[in-house]
DOKOL-700561 format. One line per field, with one value per residue (C-alpha): residue in one letter; y, z, x. Coordinates in steps of 0.2 Angstrom, whole numbers. Each point is the difference from the previous one (the first is absolute). Example, Ala and Ser with C-alpha at 12.3 -4.5 7.8 and 13.67 -1.06 7.14 Angstrom:
<vexkes>
rest	(A,S)
yy	(-22,17)
zz	(39,-3)
xx	(62,6)
</vexkes>
This chain:
<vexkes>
rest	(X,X,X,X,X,X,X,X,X,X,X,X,X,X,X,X,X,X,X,X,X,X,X,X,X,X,X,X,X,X,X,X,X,X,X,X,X,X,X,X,X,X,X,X,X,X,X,X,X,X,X,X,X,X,X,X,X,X,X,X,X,X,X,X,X,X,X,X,X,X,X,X,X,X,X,X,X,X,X,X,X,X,X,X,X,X,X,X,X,X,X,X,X,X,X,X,X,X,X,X,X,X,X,X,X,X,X,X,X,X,X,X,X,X,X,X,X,X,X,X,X,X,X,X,X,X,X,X,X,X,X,X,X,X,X,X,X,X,X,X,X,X,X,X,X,X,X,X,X,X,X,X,X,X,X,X,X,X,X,X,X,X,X,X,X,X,X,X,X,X,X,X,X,X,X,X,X,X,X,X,X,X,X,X,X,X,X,X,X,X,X,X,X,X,X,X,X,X,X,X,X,X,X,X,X,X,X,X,X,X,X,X,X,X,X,X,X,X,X,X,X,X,X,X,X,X,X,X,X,X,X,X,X,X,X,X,X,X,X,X,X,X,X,X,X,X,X,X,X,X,X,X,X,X,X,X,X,X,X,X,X,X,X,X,X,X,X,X,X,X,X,X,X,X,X,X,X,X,X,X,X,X,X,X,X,X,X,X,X,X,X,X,X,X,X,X,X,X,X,X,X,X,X,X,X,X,X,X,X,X,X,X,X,X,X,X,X,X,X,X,X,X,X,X,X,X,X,X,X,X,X,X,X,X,X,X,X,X,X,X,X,X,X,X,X,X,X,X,X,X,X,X,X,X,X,X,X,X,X,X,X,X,X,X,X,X,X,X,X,X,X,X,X,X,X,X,X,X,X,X,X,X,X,X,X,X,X,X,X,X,X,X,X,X,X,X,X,X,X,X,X,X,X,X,X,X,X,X,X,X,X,X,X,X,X,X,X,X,X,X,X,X,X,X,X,X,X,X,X,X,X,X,X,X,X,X,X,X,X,X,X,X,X,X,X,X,X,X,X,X,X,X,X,X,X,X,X,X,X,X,X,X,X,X,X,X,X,X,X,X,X,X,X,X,X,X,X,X,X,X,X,X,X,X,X,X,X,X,X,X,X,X,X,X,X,X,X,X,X,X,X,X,X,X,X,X,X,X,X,X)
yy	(270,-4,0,6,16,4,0,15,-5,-3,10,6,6,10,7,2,11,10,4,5,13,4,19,11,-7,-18,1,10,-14,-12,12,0,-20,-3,11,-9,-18,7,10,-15,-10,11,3,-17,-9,15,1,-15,13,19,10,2,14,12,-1,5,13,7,0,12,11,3,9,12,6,6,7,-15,-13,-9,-11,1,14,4,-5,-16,4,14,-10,-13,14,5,-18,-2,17,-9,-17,-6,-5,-21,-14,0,18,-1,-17,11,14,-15,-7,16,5,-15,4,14,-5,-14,14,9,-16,-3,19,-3,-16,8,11,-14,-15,2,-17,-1,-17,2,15,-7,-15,15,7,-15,-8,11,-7,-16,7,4,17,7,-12,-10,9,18,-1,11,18,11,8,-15,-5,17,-3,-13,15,12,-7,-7,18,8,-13,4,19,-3,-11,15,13,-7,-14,8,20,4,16,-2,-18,10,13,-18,-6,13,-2,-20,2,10,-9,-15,12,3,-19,-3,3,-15,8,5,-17,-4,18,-8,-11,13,11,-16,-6,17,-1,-16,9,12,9,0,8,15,1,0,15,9,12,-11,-13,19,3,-18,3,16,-6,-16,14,12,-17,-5,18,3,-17,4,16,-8,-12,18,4,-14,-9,-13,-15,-12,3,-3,-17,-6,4,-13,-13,1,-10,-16,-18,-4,-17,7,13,-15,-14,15,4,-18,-3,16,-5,-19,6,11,-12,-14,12,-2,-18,-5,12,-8,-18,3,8,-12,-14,9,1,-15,-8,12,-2,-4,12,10,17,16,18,4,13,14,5,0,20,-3,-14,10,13,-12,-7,12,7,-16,-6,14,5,-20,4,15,-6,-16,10,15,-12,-9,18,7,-16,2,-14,0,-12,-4,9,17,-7,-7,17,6,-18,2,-4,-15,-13,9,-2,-20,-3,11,-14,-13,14,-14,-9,1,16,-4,-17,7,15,-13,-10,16,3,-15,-1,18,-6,-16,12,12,-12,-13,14,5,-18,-4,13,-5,-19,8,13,-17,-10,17,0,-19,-8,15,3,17,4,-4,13,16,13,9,14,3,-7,10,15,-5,-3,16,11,-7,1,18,6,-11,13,16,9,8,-7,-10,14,-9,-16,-5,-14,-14,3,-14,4,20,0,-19,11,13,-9,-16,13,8,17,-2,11,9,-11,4,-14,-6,17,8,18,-1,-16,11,18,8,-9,12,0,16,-12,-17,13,4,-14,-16,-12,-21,-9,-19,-9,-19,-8,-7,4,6,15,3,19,3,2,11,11,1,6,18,1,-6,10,-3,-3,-17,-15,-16,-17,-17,-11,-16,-2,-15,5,-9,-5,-12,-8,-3,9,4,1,13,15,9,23,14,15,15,12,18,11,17,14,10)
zz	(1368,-11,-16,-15,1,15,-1,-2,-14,-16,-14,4,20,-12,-10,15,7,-14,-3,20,-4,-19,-5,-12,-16,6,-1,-13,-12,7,-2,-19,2,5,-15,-13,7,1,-17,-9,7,-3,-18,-5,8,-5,-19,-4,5,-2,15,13,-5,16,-6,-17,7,12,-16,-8,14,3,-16,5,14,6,20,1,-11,-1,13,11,3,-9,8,-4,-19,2,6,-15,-10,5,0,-20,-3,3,-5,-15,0,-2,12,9,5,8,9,6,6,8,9,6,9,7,5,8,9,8,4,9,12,3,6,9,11,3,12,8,3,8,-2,-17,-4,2,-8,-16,2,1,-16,-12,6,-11,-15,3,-3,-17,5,-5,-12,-12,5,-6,-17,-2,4,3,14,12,-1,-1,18,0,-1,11,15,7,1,5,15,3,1,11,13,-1,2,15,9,-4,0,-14,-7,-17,0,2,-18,-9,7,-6,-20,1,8,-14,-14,6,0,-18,-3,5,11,10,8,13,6,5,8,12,6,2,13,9,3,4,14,6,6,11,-13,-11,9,5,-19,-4,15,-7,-17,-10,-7,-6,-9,-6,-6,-8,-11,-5,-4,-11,-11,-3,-2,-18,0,9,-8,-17,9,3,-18,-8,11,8,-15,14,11,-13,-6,19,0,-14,10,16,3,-8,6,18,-8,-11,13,14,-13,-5,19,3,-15,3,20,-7,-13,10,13,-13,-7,20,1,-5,11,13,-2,-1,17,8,-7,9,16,2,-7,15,14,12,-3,12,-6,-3,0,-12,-12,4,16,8,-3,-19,-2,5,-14,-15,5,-2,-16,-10,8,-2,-19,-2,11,-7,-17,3,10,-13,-15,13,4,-17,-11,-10,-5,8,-5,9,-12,7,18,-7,1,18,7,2,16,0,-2,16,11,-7,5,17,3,-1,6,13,-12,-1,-8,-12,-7,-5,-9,-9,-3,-7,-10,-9,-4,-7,-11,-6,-4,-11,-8,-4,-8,-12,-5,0,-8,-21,6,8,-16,-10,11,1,-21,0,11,7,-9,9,-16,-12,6,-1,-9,-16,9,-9,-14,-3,5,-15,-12,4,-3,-16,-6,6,-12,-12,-3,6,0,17,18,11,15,8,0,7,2,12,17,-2,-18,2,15,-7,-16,8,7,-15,-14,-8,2,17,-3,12,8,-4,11,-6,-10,18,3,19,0,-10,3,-8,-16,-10,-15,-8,3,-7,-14,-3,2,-5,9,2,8,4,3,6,-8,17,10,14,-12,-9,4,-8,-19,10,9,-16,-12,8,-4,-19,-17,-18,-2,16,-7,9,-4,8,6,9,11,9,14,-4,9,-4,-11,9,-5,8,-9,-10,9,-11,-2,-9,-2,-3,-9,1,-7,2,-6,-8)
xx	(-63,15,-11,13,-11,4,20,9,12,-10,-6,-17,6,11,-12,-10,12,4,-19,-2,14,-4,6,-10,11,-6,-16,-1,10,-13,-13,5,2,-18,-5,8,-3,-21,0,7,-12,-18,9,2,-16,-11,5,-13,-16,-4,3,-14,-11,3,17,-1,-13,14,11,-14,-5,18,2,-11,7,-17,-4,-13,-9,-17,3,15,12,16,15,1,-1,12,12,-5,3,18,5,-6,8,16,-1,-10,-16,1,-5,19,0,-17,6,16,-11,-12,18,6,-17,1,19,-3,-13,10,13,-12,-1,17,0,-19,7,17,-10,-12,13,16,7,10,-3,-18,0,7,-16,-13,7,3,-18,-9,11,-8,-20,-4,-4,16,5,-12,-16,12,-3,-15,5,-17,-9,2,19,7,-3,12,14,-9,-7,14,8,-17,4,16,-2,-14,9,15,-13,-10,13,14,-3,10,-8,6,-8,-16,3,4,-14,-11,9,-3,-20,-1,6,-11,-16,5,0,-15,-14,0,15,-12,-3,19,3,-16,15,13,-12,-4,18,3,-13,7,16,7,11,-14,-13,10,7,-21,-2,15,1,9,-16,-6,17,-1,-18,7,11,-12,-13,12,5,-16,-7,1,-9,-13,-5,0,-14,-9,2,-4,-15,12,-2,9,-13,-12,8,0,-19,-2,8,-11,-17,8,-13,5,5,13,7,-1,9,14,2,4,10,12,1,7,11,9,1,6,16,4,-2,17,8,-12,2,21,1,-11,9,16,-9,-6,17,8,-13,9,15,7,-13,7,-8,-15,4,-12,-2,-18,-4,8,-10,-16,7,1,-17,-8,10,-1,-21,-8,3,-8,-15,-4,0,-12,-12,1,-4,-14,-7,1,-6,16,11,17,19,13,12,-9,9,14,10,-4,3,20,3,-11,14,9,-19,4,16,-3,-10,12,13,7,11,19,2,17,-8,-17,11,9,-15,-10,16,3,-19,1,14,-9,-17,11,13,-16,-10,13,5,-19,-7,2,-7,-14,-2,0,-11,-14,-1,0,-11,-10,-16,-2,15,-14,-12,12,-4,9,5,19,-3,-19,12,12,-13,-9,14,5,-19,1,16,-5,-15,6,17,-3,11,-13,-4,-16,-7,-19,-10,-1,10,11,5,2,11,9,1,8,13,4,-4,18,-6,-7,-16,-11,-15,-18,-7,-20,1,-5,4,-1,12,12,-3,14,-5,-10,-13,14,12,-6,-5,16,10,-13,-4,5,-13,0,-19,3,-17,-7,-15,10,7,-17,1,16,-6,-13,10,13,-13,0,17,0,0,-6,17,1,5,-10,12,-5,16,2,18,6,16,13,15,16,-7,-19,-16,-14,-21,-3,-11,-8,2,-7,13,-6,15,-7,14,6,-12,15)
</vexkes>
């Protein structure tokens, strides 16, 4: 077909090419191309609103640097941590740490579906297709316990297919690190790793790599990470095991409407990919067709990696009564553009990689030029702007109530989730979070040392936070100030209702 796409002398064959044989240097410069272009973005559409609370909870758990917390494991916040011990704690750092998990998860694909297609052009189609989901670019934005699986899983994969298809011995101790590193994410880790023994059992290589000594070592190593972990769990009555107790027995109607609703979302971030290559296929039905990507025993393998994690979580959250998302998927789901285009793996292999390239550059040059218009258009005409909540500017006003009666740095702040960890992270002095006033969310906060230090505590007047006053009263003095204030968010000139506080400044005993 002599579409313009398909000739050999035009600009996007040439950046074909180049991409097909791209050296370290190269992808690292567009490695630090897609961060910018994605950071810019998150910073300037996200300015409007507070962060999302698991973010500004990372942000506080990561200052602890603690071997577990309440509800997940650490890693994740560790990593949180590092990041904000390097770059300040403000909306466009957290949106370049948010970009570069994102990065390097997409670098672990280029590296995954070098090993599973051989032919360059399609290569390069598998890699860019996840660039046009929002997995890995809008959808990025929120770093916690699910999308630090957008930088891990990928090389979990990769190892694995090393280990097992390709017997390289070193794949299996790295391996071992990233399956452990994932375990101290989160949990759910176990769920996904289903899929890894199932596509192992689907291959030759990979039974005899299961009969051999090296899924011990592999095991080894996972279990030496995580051990520290793991005996903190011993010691201190395993509080995410706990917290995952409170979220079983949920009413069949709920757990069946969230089963549904995360099975169609994840299925909608897909659909564009979807409707493009289909709209290629049928475009070039009758084209002379050319090899699928995968091969039928590599096919089998991804099936079963990229299927069985989504299986698995809707029949857990059916079993269990819990309520599952599709952002818990979202992470473990990176080859599920490849099992798409494997599907219409018969088209001409150079024109769809030009095709997926062009549309990869519209996506990222359209989100940077549209980004202010949409930041506009959300503070505009979006009454969803109306309803958000104080959260910098409570943290502002709380602090300057806070040195306007005592002389002593800010070290902790309590009170409502939201406003202790938003607190932590909007406030000046960043203090320590004291989230509902609750020892067991917050373990290394003690009575000695709200004693010692005092005490900031931030009580939205709602019947949703109705035991914060309560739980804030065994931490008060004679000395506790109660003040009422009303705060409005305000942003470029726009202003939200007024919500209503009490905050409670109970200051240092010395």
């Amino acid at each position: 077909m002599n579409h313009p796409l398909c000739r050999k002398n035009n600009f996007l064959a040439y950046v074909e090419k180049k991409l097909q044989n791209i050296s370290t240097l190269d992808g690292f410069v567009l490695a630090c191309l897609f961060i910018a272009i994605w950071t810019l973005y998150f910073t300037v559409t996200e300015m409007p609103v507070a962060l999302k609370h698991d973010m500004t909870e990372a942000y506080s758990w990561g200052q602890e640097f603690q071997l577990g917390y309440h509800q997940h494991p650490p890693f994740w916040a560790w990593v949180c941590g590092i990041w904000f011990s390097v770059f300040p704690p403000n909306i466009l750092s957290f949106a370049a740490l948010s970009a570069t998990n994102a990065a390097v998860g997409l670098w672990g694909i280029w590296h995954l579906t070098a090993k599973l297609v051989k032919n360059p052009a399609q290569r390069l189609t598998a890699s860019l297709l996840p660039l046009l989901t929002p997995l890995y670019t809008f959808y990025a934005f929120k770093f916690n316990a699910n999308i630090i699986f957008l930088s891990l899983w990928p090389w979990v994969l990769s190892f694995f297919f090393s280990a097992t298809e390709q017997k390289n011995k070193r794949a299996t101790y790295l391996f071992g690190i990233m399956a452990g590193l994932t375990l101290l994410s989160k949990y759910y880790a176990l769920l996904p790793f289903s899929g890894c023994l199932l596509a192992a059992l689907c291959t030759p290589n990979g039974r005899l790599w299961l009969r051999s000594w090296q899924p011990w070592l592999a095991g080894a190593v996972a279990t030496l990470i995580t051990l520290p972990h793991i005996l903190w769990l011993f010691t201190h009555k395993a509080p995410p095991l706990a917290y995952l107790r409170t979220k079983l027995g949920f009413a069949w109607h709920d757990v069946t409407c969230a089963a549904l609703k995360a099975e169609g979302g994840l299925l909608g971030m897909i659909s564009g990919i979807s409707v493009m290559l289909a709209a290629l296929y049928y475009w070039h039905k009758k084209s002379t067709p050319t090899a699928r990507p995968l091969t039928q025993s590599l096919t089998k393998w991804v099936l079963a990696v990229t299927l069985t994690p989504i299986v698995l979580t809707l029949a857990f959250g059916l079993s269990m009564q819990t309520i599952v998302m599709a952002e818990m998927m979202i992470g473990v789901v990176p080859l599920l553009p490849l099992l798409i285009f494997q599907a219409f793996g018969t088209l001409p292999a150079h024109f769809v990689a030009r095709v997926t390239l062009l549309a990869t550059l519209i996506v990222n040059a359209g989100a940077l030029l549209a980004a202010p218009l949409y930041t506009a258009w959300r503070v505009d005409f979006t009454k969803g702007w109306r309803k958000q909540l104080p959260v910098q500017d409570m943290a502002q006003e709380a602090t300057r109530l806070w040195h306007e009666r005592t002389h002593a740095p800010l070290m902790y702040v309590a009170g409502s989730t939201w406003y202790a960890n938003g607190t932590s992270f909007y406030s000046p002095e960043h203090p320590h979070s004291f989230p509902n006033s609750d020892p067991t969310l917050a373990p290394w906060v003690t009575p000695a040392r709200i004693h010692r230090y005092g005490v900031l505590t931030i009580c939205p007047v709602t019947a949703e936070d109705a035991g914060c006053l309560e739980n804030a009263a065994h931490y008060t003095t004679p000395q506790t100030v109660k003040i009422a204030v009303n705060m409005a968010h305000h942003f470029a000139g726009h202003t939200t209702p007024d919500h209503s506080f009490v905050v409670m400044i109970t200051p240092p005993s010395s």
